[in-house]
Backbone as JSON Lines, residues from 0, in Angstrom:
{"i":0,"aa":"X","n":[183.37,88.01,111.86],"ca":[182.53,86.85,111.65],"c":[181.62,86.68,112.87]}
{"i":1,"aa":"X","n":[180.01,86.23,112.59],"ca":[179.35,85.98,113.5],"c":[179.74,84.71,114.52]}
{"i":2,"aa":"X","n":[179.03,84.67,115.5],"ca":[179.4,83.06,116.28],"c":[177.89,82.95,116.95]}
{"i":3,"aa":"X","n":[178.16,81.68,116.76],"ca":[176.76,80.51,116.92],"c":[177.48,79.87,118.38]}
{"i":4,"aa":"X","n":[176.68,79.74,119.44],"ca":[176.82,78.6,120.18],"c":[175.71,77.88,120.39]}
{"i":5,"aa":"X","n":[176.24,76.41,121.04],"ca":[175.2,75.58,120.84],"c":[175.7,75.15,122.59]}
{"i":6,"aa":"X","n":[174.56,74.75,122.95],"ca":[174.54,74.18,124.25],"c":[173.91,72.38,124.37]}
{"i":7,"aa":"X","n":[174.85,71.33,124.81],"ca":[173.62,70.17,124.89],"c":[174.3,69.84,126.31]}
{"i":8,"aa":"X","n":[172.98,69.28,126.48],"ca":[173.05,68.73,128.09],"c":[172.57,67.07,127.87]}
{"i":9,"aa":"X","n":[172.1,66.64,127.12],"ca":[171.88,65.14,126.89],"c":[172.61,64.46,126.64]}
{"i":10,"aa":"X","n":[173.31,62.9,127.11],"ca":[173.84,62.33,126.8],"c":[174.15,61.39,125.13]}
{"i":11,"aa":"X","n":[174.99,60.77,124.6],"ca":[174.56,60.41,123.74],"c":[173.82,59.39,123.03]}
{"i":12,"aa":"X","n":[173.52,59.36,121.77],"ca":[172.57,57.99,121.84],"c":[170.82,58.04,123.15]}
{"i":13,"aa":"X","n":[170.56,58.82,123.61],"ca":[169.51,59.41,124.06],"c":[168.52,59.97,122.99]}
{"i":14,"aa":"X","n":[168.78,60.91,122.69],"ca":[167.73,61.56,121.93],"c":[168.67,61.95,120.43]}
{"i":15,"aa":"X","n":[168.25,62.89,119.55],"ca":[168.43,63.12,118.16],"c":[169.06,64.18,118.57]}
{"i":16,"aa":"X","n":[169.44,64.9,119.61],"ca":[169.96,66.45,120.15],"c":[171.73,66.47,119.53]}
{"i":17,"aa":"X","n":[171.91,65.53,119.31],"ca":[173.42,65.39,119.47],"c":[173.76,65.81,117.62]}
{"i":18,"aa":"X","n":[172.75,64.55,116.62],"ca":[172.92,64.7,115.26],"c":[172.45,66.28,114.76]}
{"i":19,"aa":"X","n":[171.11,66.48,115.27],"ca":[170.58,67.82,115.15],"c":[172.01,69.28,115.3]}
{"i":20,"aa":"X","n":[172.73,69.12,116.33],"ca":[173.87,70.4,116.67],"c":[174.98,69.96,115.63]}
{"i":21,"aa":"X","n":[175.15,68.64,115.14],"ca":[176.07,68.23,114.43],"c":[175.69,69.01,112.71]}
{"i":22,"aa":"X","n":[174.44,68.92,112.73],"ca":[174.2,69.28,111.42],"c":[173.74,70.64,111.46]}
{"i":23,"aa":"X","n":[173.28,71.27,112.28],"ca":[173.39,73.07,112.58],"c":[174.91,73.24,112.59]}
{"i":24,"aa":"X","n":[175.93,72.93,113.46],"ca":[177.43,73.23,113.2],"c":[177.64,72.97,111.74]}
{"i":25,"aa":"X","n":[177.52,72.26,111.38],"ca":[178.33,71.53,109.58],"c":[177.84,72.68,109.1]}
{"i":26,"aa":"X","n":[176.51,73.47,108.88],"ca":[176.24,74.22,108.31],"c":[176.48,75.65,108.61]}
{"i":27,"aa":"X","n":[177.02,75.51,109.87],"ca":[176.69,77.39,110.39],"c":[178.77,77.27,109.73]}
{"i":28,"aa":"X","n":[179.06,76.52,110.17],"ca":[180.78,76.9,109.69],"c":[180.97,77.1,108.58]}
{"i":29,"aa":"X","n":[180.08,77.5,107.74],"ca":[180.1,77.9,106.4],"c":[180.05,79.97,106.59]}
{"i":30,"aa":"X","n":[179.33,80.1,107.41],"ca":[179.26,81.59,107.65],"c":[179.66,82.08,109.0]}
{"i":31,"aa":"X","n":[179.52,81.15,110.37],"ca":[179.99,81.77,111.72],"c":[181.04,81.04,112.76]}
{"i":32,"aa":"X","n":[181.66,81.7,113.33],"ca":[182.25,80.66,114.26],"c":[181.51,79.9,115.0]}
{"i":33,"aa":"X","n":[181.7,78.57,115.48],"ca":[180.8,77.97,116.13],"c":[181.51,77.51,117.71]}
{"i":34,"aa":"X","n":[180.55,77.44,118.28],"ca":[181.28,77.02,119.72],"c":[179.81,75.9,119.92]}
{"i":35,"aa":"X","n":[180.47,75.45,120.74],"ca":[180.31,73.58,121.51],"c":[180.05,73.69,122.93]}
{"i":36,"aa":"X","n":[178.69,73.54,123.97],"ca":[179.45,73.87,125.26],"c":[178.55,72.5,125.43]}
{"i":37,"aa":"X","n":[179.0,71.24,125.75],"ca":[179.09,70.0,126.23],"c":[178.39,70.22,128.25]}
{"i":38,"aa":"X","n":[177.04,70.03,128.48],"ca":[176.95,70.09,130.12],"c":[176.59,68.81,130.37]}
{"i":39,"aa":"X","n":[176.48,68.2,131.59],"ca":[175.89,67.2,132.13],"c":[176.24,65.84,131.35]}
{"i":40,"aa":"X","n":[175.01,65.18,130.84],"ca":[175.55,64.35,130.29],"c":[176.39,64.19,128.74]}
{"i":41,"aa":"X","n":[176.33,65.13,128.28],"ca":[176.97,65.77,126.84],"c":[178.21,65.42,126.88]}
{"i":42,"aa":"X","n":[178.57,65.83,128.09],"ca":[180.22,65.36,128.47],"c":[181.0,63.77,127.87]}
{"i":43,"aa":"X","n":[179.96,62.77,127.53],"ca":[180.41,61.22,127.31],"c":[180.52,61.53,125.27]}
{"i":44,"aa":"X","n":[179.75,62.71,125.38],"ca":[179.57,62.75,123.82],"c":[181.29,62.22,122.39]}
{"i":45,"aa":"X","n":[182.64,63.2,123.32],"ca":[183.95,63.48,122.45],"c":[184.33,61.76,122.77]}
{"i":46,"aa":"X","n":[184.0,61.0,123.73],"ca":[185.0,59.48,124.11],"c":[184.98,58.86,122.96]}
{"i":47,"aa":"X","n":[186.51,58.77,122.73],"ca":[186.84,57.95,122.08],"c":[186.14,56.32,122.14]}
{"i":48,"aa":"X","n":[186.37,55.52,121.61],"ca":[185.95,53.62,121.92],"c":[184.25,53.65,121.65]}
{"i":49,"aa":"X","n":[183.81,54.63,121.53],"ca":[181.86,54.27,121.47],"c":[181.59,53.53,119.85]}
{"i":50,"aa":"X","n":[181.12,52.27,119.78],"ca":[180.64,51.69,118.93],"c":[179.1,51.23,118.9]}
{"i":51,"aa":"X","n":[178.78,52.41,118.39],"ca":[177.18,52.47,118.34],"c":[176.5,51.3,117.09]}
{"i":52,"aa":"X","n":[175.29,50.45,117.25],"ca":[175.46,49.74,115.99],"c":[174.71,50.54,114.9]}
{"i":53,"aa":"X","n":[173.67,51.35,115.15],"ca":[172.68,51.93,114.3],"c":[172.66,53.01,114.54]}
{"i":54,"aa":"X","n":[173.5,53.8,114.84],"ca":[173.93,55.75,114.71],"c":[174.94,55.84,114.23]}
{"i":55,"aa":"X","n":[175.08,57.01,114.09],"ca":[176.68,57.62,113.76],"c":[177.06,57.77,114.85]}
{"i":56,"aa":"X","n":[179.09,57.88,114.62],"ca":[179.71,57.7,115.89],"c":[179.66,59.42,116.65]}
{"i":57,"aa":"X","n":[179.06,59.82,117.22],"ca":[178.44,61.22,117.99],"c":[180.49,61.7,118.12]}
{"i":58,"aa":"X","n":[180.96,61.08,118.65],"ca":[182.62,61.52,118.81],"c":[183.39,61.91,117.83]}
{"i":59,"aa":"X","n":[183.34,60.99,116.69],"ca":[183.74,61.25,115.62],"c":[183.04,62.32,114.88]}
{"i":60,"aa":"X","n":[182.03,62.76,114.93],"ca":[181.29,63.56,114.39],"c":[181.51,64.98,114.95]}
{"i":61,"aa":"X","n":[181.97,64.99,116.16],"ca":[182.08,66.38,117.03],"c":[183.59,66.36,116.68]}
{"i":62,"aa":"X","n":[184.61,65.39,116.73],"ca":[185.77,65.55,116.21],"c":[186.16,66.27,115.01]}
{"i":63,"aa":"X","n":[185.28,65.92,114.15],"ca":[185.15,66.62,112.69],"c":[184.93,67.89,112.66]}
{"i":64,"aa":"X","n":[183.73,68.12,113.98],"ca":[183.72,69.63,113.55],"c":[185.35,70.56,114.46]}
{"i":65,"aa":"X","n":[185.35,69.83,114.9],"ca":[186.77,71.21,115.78],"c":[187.81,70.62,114.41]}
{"i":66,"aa":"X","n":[188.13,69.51,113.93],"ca":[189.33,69.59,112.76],"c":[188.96,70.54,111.86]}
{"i":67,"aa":"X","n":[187.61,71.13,111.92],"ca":[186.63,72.55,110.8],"c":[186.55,73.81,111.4]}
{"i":68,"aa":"X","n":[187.26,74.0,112.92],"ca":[187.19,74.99,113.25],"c":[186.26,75.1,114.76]}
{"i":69,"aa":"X","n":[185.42,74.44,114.83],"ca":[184.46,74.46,116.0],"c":[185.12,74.5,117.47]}
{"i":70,"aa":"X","n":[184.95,74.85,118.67],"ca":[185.61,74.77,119.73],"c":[184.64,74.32,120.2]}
{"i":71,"aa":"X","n":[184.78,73.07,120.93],"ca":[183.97,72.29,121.67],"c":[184.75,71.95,123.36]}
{"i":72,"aa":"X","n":[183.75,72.68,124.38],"ca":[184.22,72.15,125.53],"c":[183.3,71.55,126.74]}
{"i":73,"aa":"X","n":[183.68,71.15,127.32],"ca":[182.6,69.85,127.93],"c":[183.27,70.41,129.28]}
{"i":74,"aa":"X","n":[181.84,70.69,130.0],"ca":[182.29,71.45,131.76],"c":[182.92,70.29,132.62]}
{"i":75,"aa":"X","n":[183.93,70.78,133.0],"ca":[184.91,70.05,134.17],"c":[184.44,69.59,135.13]}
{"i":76,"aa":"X","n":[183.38,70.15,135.87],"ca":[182.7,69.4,136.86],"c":[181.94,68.14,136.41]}
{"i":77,"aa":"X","n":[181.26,68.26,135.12],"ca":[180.45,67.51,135.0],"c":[181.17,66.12,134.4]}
{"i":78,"aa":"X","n":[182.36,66.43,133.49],"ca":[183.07,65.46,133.1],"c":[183.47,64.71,134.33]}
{"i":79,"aa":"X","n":[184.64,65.29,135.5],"ca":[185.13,64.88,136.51],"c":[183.96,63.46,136.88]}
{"i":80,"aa":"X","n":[182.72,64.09,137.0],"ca":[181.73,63.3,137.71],"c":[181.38,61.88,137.43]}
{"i":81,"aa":"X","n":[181.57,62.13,135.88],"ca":[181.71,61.21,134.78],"c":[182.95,60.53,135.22]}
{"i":82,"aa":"X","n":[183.76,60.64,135.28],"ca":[184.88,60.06,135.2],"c":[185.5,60.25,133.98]}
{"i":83,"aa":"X","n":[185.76,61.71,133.54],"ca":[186.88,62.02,133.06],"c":[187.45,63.59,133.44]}
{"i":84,"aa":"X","n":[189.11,63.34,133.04],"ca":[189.72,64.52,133.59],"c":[190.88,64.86,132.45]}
{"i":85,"aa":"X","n":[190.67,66.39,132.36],"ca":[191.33,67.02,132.05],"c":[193.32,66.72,132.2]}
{"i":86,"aa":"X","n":[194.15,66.87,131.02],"ca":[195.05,67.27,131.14],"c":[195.36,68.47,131.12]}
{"i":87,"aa":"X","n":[196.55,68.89,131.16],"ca":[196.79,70.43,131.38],"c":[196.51,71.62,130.24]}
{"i":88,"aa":"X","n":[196.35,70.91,128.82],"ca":[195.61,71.74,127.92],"c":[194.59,71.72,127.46]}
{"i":89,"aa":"X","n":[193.95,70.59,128.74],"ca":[192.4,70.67,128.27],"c":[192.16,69.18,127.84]}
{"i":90,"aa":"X","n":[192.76,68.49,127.0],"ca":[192.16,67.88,126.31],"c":[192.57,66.37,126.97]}
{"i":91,"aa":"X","n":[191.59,65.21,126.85],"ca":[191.28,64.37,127.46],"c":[191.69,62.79,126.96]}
{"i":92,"aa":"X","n":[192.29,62.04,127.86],"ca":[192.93,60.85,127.39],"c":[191.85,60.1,126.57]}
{"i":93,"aa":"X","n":[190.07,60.01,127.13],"ca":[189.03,59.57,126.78],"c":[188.77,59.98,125.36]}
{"i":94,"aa":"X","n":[188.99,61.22,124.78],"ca":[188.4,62.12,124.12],"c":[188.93,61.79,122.98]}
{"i":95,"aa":"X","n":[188.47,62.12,121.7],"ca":[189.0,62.33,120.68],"c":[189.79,63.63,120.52]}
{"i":96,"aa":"X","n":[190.58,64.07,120.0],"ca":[191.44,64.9,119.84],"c":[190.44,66.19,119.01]}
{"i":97,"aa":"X","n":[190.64,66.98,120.05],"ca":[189.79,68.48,119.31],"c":[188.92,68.59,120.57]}
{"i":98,"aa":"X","n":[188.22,67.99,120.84],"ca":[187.25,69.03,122.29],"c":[187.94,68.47,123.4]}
{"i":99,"aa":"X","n":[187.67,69.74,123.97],"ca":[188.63,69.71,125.25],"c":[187.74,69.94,126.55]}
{"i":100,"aa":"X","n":[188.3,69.99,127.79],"ca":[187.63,70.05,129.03],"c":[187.59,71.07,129.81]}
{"i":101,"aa":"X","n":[186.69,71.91,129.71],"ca":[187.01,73.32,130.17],"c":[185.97,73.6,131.6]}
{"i":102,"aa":"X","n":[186.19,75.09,131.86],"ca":[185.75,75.65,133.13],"c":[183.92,76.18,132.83]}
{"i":103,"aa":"X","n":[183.28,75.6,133.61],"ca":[181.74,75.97,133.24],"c":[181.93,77.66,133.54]}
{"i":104,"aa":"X","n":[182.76,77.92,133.46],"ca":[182.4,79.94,133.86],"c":[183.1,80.13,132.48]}
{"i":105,"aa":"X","n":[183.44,79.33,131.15],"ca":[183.75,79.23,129.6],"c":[182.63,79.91,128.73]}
{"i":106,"aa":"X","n":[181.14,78.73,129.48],"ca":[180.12,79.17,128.84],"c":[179.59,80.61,129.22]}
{"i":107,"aa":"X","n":[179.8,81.42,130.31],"ca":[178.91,82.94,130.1],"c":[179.79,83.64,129.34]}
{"i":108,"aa":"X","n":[180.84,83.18,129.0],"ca":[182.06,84.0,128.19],"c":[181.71,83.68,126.38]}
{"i":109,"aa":"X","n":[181.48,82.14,126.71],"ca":[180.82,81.97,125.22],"c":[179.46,82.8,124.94]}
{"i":110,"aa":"X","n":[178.88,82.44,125.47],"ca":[177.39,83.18,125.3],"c":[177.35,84.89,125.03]}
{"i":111,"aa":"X","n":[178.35,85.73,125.8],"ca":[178.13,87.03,125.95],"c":[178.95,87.11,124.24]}
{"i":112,"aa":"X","n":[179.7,86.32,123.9],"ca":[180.2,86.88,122.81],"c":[179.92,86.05,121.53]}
{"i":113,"aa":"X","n":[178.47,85.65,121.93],"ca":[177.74,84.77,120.73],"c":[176.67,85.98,119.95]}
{"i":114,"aa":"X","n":[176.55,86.02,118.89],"ca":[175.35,86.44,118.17],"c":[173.95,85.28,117.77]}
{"i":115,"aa":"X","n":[173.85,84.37,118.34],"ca":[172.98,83.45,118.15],"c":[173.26,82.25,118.7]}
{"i":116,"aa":"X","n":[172.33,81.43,119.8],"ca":[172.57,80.59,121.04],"c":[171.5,79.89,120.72]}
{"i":117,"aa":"X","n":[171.5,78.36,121.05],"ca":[171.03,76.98,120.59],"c":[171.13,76.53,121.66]}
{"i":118,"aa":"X","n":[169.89,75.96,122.29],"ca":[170.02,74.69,123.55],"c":[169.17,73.86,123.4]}
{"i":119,"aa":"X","n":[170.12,72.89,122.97],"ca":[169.17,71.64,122.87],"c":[169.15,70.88,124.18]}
{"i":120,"aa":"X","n":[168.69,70.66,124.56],"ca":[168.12,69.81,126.11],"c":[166.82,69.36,126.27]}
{"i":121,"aa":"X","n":[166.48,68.5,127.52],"ca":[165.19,67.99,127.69],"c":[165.0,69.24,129.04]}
């Protein structure tokens, strides 16, 4: 099977970058594996508690895709910075259950073994 990664660096509720990878993932998991690499501000994207009044919930939505298969991980430095941290399998008291908190040296590992790469950023 092919694999798609997607890269966002924008926070959420910022720009349309977040719904846009949500709806490229929904669709590529029909034919490729998909991977998630969460940088900078992307990292606030998996928190649990966000009650947006006029979007969809960006967490719940990335939640959905790893319960579909997607691996979504959000770089450790950048989370830390944020103020969140990793437990020992990754995954985050903040977070919704499914993306986890990984090592930014994840993404050249994702990338080298992607057949097609997405970066949405400003």
């Amino acid at each position: 099977m092919k694999t798609l990664t997607i890269i966002l660096a924008d926070g959420p509720y910022i720009s349309e970058y977040a719904q846009i990878a949500y709806k490229i993932a929904d669709a590529a998991l029909k034919r490729y594996h998909v991977n998630i690499f969460l940088y900078l501000d992307a990292v606030h994207m998996p928190r649990e508690g966000q009650n947006p009044s006029f979007f969809a919930n960006e967490g719940e939505l990335f939640a959905d895709l790893t319960e579909r298969g997607a691996v979504i991980r959000a770089c450790s430095r950048c989370a830390a910075a944020r103020g969140y941290f990793a437990n020992e399998d990754g995954s985050c008291k903040d977070y919704y259950d499914g993306p986890k908190i990984s090592s930014l040296y994840d993404l050249p590992e994702m990338l080298s073994k992607s057949d097609k790469v997405i970066c949405l950023c400003r």
